[in-house]
N, C-alpha and C positions, 0 to 999 in steps of 0.2 A: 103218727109220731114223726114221719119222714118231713110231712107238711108242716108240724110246728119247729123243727131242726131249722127250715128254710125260713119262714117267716124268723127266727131269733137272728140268724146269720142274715136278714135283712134289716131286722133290727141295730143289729148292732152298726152292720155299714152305716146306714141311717147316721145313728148317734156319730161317730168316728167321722163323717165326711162331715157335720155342722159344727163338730168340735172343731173338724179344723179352718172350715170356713171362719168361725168365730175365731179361733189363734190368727187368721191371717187377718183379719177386719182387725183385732187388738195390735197386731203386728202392724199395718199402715196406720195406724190413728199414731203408734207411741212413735212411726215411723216420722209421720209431718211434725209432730210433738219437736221433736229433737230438732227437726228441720228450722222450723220457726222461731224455736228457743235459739237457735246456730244463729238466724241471720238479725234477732234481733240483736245477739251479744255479738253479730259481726257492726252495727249501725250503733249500738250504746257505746264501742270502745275504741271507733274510727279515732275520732280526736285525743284521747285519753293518751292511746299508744302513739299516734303521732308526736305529740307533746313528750312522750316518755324519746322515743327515737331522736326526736331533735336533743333535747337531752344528753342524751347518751352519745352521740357521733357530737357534740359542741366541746363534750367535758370529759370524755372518756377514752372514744376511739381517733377523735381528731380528723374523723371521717367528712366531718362539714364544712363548708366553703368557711364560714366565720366557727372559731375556735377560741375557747375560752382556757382550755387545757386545765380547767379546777373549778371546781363551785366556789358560789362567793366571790368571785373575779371577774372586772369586768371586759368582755373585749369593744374595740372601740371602730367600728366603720371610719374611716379617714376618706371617702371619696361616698359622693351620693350614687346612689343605686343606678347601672346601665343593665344594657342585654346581656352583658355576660354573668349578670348576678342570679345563682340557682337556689342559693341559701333559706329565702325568703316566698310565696307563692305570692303573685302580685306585689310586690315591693313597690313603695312609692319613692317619687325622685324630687320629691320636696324639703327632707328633711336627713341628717344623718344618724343612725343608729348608734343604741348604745344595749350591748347583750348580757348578761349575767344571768346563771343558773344559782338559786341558794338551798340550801341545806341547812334545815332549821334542828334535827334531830338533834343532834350537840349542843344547843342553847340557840336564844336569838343573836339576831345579827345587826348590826348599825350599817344606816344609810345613810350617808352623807350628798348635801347638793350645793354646789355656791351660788352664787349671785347673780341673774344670769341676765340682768338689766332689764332692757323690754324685749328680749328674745320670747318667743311662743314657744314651750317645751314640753312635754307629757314622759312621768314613767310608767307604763302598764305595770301590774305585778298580775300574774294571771298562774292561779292552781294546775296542777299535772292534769284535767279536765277539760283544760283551756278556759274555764271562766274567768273570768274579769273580777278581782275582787278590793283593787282598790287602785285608784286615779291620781297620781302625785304630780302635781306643776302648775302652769302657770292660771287654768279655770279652777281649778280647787284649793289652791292656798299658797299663790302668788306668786312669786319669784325671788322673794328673798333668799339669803342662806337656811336651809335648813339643816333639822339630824328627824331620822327616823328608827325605833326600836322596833323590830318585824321578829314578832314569835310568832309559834304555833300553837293551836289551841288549847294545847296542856300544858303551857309552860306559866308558872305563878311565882308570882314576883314584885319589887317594885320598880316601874321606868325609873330610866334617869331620869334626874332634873336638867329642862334644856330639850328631851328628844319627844318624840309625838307617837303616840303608840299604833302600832299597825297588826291586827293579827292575821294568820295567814290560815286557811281551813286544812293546808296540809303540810309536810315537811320542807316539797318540792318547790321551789319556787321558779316562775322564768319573771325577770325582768327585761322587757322592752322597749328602751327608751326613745325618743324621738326629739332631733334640736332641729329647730327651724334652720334653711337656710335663706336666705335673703337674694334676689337676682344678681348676679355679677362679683357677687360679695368673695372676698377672701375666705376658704376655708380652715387659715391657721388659727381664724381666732375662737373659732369653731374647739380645733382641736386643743387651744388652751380650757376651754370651760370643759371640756370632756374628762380630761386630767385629772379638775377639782373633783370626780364625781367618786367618792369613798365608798369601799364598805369594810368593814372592819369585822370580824370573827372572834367569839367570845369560847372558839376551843376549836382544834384544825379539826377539819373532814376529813374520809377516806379518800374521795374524789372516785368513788367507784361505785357502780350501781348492782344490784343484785343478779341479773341477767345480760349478755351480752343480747345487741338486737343483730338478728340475722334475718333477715327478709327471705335468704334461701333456704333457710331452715323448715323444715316442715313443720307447719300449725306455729309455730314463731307469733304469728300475731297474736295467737290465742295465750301462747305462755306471756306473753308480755301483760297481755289484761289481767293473768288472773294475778302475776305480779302487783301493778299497779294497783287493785282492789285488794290488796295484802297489805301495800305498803302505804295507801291516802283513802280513809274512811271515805265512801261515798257521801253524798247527800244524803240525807233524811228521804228527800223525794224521790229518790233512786229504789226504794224496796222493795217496788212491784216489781219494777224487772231486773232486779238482784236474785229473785227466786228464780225467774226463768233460767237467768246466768248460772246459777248455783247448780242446778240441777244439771247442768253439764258438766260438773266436777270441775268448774272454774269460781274461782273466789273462794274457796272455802277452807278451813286450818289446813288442808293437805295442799303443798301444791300440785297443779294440776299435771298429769301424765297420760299425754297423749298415747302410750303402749299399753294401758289399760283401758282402753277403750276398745267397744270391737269393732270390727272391719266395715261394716255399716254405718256405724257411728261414725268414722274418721271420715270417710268417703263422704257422707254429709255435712261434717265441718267445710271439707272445703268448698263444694255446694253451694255452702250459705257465703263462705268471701265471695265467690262470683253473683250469686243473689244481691247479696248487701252493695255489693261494691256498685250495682249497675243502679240502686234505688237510689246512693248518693251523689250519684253521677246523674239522674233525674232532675233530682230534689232539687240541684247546683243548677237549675235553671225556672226554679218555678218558685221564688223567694215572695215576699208582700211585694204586691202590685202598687203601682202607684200611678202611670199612666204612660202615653208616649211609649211606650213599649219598656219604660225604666221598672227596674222590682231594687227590692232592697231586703238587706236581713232581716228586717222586723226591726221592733222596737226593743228585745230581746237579744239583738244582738249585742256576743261579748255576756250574757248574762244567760243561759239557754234553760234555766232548768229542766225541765223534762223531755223538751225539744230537742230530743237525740242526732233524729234526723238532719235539722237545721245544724244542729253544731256540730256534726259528720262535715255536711255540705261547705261551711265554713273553714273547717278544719283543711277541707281537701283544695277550697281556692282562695280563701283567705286568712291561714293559721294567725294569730294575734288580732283578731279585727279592736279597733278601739269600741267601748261603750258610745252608743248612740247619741248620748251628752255633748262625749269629746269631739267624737267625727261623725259625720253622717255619710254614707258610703251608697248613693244610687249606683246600679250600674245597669247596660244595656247590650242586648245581644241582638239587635233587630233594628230594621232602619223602618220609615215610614210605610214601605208596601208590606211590610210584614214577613220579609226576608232577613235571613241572617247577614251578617256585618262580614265581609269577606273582603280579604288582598286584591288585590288590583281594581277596586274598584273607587270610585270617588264619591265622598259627601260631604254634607256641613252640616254642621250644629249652630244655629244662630238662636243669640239671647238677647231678649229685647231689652230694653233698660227695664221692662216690670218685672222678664223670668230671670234676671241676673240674680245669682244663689244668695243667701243672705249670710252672711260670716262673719263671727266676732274677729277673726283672726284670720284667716287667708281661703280660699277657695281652689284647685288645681282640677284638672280633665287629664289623665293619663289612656292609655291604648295599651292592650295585653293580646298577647299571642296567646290562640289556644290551640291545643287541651293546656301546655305546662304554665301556663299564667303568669309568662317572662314579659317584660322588655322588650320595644321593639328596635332592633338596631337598623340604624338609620346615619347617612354622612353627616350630618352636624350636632351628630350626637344629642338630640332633644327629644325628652320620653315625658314632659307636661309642659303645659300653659297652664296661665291662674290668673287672678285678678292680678296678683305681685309680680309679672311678669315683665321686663323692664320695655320694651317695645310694640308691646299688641298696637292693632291700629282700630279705632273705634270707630262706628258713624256718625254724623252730624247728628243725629237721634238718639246717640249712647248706646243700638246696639249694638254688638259684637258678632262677627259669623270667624270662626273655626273651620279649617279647611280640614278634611280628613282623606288622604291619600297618597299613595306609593310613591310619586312623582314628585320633584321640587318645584313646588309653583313659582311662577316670576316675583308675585310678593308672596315671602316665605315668613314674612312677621307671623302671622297668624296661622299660619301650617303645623298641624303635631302629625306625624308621618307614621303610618298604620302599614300592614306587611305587605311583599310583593303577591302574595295568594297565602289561602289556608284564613280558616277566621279567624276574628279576633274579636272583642271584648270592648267598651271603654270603663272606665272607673271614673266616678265624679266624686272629689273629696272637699267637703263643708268642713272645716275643723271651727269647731266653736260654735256649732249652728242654733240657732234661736228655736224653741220649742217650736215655733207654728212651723220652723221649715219642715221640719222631719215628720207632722201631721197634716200637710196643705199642701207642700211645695214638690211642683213637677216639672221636671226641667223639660226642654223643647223636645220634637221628636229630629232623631238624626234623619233627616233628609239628601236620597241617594240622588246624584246628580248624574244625568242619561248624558 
């Protein structure tokens, strides 16, 4: 009797110790479960809540270097982009901005454009996702005066007569405009066609968004998404990893509350930011190949569907990138030996008259400071060359070499000035680029000079 007492009390341990080996196995599975659901919904909502932040500090809090102080209103850059501009990640010094957030919920909205001669001009209109969802100027429907009617998907009606219809996939809109500027050109007459540029409101807005963003907020990023997925229907194509999101108690009719969550759970939310953050801070270097050490956003760029990662990566060095139509955007972190691109040191970029970029409309090379993807300030103030540049000096052979370096060279024609140390970046912008460029075309390798 004594002997079967023992064997049951051995039994039972038995049972009781694989029970709970099996609770802990259940316990680390739902553990990575959570983990990986965190850092995928930290890499699907990078862009999303950035787009919502800029947003909200442009039109809200007044927090942002450019300030529109209301939706539906445009604010209007007067001076092309220097180093001291933080507004924008890469901004180019080709063109002056024009910013408008709209608000479609109240009714649609009228866009007005004038006449804008033979200036090169593009509006982006891009969803709180940051997609790209429609191209307004001078490659898609000329330069004349136009009007545009911009609803959103639910809204039914009939256009005016006279306006061209635009629809938007969500309430939110950012408009980002871009006027060429010309070498040496006055910028007043600039700022007269800027003036003409309308939008009219068919009922006022709040001018206020549903959550304030606070970055010092704890899990802040995360209420922001489940916002934004409350407030602009996802894609269609987003439903796989809508359920991962979901199952974190983001996105769903409740909004999300980070104090019901248990202390496991929260501790791995933030986890997954440091996880997520460091994959898109990867990714922001490993874009389509193309050769010479140049990569590029894809073809896809400005259009990401399911390519979260890309349009994180995007989001984080180049929020607004144009459709690959408009602009074609190589860029290069690496010189010929297969080092990175660093301050004080010197190189060229030489383009022969065959790898000269091919451009319906203008070509420019700018230089970025990294990590924050600024402007490089420099004594003569010059942050591009382009084909449009009033003074480059050419070869007898048409090709062109680009000096790239700290120092001010004796001929400083052709000099774009890159940082005293720390690295940097170049950007190569094709605006208007002919299909074969952006399927063929690879520009020189930047070669370091000993």
């Amino acid at each position: 009797m004594k002997k079967a007492k023992i064997t049951l009390v051995l039994l039972l341990s038995l049972l009781v110790f694989r029970a709970g080996t099996i609770s802990a196995e259940i316990s680390g599975e739902l553990r990575q479960r959570w983990l990986d659901d965190a850092v995928a919904a930290y890499v699907y909502g990078f862009a999303p809540v950035e787009m919502y932040r800029t947003a909200y500090q442009m039109v809200v809090s007044g927090e942002h270097q450019v300030v529109t102080g209301a939706f539906n209103r445009y604010h209007h850059s007067r001076q092309l982009a220097t180093a001291d501009d933080r507004w924008l990640v890469s901004p180019n010094n080709d063109t002056l901005y024009s910013n408008a957030w709209l608000d479609l919920s109240n009714g649609p909205v009228v866009l007005r454009t004038p006449d804008m001669g033979d200036r090169y001009y593009i509006l982006q209109l891009m969803d709180i996702y940051s997609n790209n969802f429609a191209m307004l100027g001078t490659r898609t429907v000329g330069n004349g005066e136009r009007s545009y009617w911009v609803a959103n998907s639910g809204w039914q009606g009939e256009v005016p007569a006279g306006m061209q219809e635009v629809r938007a996939p969500s309430n939110y809109i950012w408009i980002l405009g871009r006027l060429h500027i010309r070498a040496g050109e006055e910028l007043q007459a600039v700022h007269f066609l800027q003036t003409q540029f309308g939008i009219e409101e068919s009922a006022l807005t709040s001018n206020q968004l549903p959550l304030a963003y606070n970055s010092e907020q704890p899990f802040n990023f995360y209420r922001i998404l489940d916002v934004v997925l409350r407030l602009a229907a996802p894609a269609a194509v987003d439903q796989a990893i809508l359920a991962k999101i979901n199952r974190l108690g983001i996105g769903n009719d409740q909004p999300f509350d980070p104090i019901q969550l248990e202390d496991w759970q929260r501790s791995l939310l933030k986890l997954a930011e440091t996880i997520g953050h460091q994959r898109i801070v990867t990714h922001s270097t490993q874009y389509t190949t193309l050769g010479n050490g140049w990569i590029y956003d894809g073809e896809n760029g400005g259009r990401f569907g399911a390519d979260y990662l890309s349009r994180a990566a995007t989001a984080m060095t180049g929020l607004g990138v144009l459709s690959i139509e408009e602009a074609f955007y190589p860029f290069v972190f690496v010189d010929n030996e297969g080092e990175v691109l660093r301050g004080g040191r010197r190189y060229r970029l030489r383009f022969s008259a065959e790898t000269m970029p091919d451009a319906t409309f203008f070509w420019s090379l700018s230089a970025y400071e990294l990590p924050q993807w600024s402007l490089i300030d420099n004594p003569i103030d010059r942050y591009s060359l382009g084909n449009l540049s009033s003074d480059l000096l050419y070869s007898p052979d048409g090709s062109l070499d680009i000096l790239l370096q700290q120092e001010i060279p004796k001929k400083f024609n052709n000099w774009l000035p890159t940082p005293k140390e720390g690295e940097f970046s170049l950007i190569l912008r094709i605006y208007g680029p002919s299909p074969t460029s952006w399927l063929t075309y690879i520009p020189p390798v930047v070669e370091r000079i000993r």
